[in-house]
N, C-alpha and C positions, 0 to 999 in steps of 0.2 A: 504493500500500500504506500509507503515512503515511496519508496523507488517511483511510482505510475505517479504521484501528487506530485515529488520533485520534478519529474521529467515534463507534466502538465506544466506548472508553474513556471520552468523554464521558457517552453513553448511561449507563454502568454506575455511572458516579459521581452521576448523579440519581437512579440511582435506589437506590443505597449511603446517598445521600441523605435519601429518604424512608423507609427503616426505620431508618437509626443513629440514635445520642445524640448530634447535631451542634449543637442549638441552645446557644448561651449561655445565655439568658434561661432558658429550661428546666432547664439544668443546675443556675444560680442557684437558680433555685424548688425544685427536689427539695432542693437542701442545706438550703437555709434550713426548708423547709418539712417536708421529712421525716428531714433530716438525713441524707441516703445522696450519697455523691459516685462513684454509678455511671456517669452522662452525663459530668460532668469529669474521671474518671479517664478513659473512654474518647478524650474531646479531648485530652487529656494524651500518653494511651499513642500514639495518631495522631501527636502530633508528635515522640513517639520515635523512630516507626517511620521519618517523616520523614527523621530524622538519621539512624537507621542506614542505608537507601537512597541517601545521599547519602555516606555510607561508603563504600558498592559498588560506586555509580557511579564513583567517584574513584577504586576499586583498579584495575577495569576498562577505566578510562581513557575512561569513557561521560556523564562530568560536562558539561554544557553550562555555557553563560556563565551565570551566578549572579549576577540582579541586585543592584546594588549598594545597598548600606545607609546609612543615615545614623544622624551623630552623637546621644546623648540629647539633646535640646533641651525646652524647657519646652512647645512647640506639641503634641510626642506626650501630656501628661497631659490639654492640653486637648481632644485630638480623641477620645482614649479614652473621655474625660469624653463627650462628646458621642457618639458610636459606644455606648456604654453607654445613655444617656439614650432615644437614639434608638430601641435594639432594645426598650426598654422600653415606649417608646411604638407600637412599630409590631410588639410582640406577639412579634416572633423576630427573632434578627440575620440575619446572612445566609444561610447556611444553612438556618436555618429558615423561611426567606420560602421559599425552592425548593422545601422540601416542603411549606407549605403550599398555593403553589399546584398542587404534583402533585397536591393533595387534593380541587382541585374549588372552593378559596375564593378567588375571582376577586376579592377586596377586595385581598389584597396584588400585584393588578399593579401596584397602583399605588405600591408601594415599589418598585420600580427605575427607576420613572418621579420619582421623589421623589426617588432618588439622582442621579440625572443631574444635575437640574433645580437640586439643594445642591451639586453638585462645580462643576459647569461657572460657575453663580456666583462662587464664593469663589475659585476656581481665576484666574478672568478677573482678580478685581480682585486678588487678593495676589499671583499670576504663579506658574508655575513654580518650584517647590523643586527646588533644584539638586542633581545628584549630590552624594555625597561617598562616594568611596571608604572601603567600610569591609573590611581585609583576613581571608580567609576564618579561623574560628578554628583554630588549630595541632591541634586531637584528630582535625579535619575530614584535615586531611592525614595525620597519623602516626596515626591509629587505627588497630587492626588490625581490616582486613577478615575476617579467615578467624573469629574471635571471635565480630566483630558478626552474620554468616552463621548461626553454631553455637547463639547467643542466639536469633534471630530463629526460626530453623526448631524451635527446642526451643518455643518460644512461641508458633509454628501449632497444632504438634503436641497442647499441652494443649491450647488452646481449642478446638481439634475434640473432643479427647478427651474433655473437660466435654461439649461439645456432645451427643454422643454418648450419654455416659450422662445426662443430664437432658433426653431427648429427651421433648417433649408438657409438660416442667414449668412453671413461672412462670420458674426459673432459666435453662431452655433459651430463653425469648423474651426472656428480659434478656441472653444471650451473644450472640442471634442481634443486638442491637441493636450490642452493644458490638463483635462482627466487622465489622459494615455499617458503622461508623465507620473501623475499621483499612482497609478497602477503600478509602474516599474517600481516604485519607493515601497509598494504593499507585498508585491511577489516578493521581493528581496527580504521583507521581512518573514515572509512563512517559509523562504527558501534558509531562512537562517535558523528557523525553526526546526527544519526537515533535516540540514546536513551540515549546520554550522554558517561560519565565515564565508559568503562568496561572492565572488565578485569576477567577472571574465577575463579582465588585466593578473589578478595575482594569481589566476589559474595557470597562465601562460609565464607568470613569472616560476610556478613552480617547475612547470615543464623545460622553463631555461634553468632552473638548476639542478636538474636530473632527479627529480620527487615525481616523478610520474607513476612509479610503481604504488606512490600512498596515497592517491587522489583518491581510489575507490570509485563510489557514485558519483562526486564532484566533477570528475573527469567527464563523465559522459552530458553532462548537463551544460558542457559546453558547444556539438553538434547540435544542440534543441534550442541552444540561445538561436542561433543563427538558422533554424528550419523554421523558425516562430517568425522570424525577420524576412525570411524568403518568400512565408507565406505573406503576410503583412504588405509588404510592397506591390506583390500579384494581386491581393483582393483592392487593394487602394490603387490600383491602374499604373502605378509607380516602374512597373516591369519595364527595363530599358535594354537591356539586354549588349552592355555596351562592349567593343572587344579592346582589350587593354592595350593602349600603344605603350613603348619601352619609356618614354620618358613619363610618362603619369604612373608607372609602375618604379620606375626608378625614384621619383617624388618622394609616393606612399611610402616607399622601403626604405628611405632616409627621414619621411616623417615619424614612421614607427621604430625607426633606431633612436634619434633624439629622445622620443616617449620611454624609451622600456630601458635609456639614460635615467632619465628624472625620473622615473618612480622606483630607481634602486636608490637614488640619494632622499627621496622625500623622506620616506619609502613611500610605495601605494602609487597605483594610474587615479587616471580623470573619472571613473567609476567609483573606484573603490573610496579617495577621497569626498567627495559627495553623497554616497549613502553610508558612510561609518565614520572617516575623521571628522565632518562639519557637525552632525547631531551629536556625538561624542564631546565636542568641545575639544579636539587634541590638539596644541598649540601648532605643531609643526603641519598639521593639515591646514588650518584657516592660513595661515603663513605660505604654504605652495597654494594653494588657493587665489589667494591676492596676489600673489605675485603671476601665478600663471596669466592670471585675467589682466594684472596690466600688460605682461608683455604683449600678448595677444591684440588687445587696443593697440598698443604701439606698432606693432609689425602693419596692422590694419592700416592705420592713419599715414603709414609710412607707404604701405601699397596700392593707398590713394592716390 
């Protein structure tokens, strides 16, 4: 029953994937560009939703082990730096590589083949960053549950409600986007229920350090991320079916080297920091966070 629920949940988050506002790089661009912060309030309200579900789990007494954080260190601005640099160069951070290849454009396989090939490097020569216990924040324990519950469900309730009434508008496919975000932030949370820690970046980071044989089920829930996403792009008409020239594959594969750089210094990709270091409060993620998001602006305004 785990095994068929993980492997559903998986499915659901690809393809949550390919209709939400999950890209960085995108989000960046609407603000700068049109000035609307509809895609980053939706990444935003996601790792809200986050911490309220980690709220639940904890009243429930349903909280699994919560991997452990590390201290601010000066390595998290420079991987952010790079995790930013990188999603700009290779067009979408990680998120938005999944949906792009839901879409048919076979150029970005070659970013998570570019992430491997950058973690399992830097990883080899700098070694293993070691734990450091970082203790869960105090709101995380004494919040009240029955509140965060009463928030949360009043906060369905309009967005369907909008939903509803702006059915066929412009407004109805921009809530439709910005629920499809809140869904990836929900799967993640019963996926953490179901099999721990996961996140699609540190799955491939394990695989760049030769931990493939202890992935177990996590392992397989990374073909179902991206069959959820294939399908997702095909039912939303998105199928482009593009054939990868050598220089847009060359791009991705230097985009997702930079990236699978910066999430061995952060530690953590553009995924995993946004559903676990941001709701967690862990210094070194809000710190490659802002930093990834300036550079990104920058490179942006500079590519104007």
């Amino acid at each position: 029953m785990i095994l068929a629920a993980s492997i559903a949940l998986a499915l659901l988050m690809g393809f949550a994937i390919q209709r939400g506002s999950t890209c960085m790089v995108a989000a960046m661009e609407e603000l700068i560009q049109k000035h609307s912060w509809s895609r980053a309030s939706a990444l935003l309200e996601t790792s809200l939703w986050v911490v309220g579900g980690f709220v639940l789990l904890r009243a429930f007494d349903l909280l699994p082990q919560v991997p452990m954080g590390r201290p601010l260190h000066w390595h998290a601005a420079v991987g952010g730096a790079l995790l930013g640099l990188g999603a700009f160069v290779n067009g979408g951070c990680a998120f938005g590589v999944v949906a792009r290849i839901g879409s048919g454009q076979w150029a970005w396989l070659a970013t998570p083949i570019g992430f491997l090939l950058g973690f399992a490097i830097i990883a080899r020569w700098m070694g293993a960053a070691p734990d450091m216990p970082v203790q869960l924040p105090t709101w995380l324990l004494d919040a009240p549950a029955a509140l965060i519950a009463a928030v949360m469900a009043a906060r369905i309730a309009w967005l369907l409600w909008r939903q509803l009434s702006n059915w066929g508008s412009q407004d109805q496919r921009a809530g439709s986007a910005h629920l499809a975000t809140l869904v990836i932030g929900m799967t993640f949370l019963l996926l953490f229920v179901c099999v721990g820690a996961w996140a699609y970046t540190d799955i491939l980071a394990e695989l760049a350090t030769g931990h493939f044989m202890v992935l177990g089920l996590r392992g397989l829930l990374l073909p179902a991320l991206f069959a959820g996403a294939l399908y997702g792009g095909w039912s939303a008409g998105r199928w482009q079916h593009q054939r990868p020239s050598l220089g847009l594959v060359m791009r991705c594969l230097c985009g997702g080297l930079l990236m699978g750089v910066g999430a061995v210094l952060v530690p953590g990709g553009n995924d995993s920091l946004v559903l676990f270091g941001l709701p967690l409060l862990w210094p070194n993620a809000w710190l490659a966070i802002v930093t990834m998001c300036a550079v990104v602006a920058l490179a942006i305004r500079f590519h104007r």
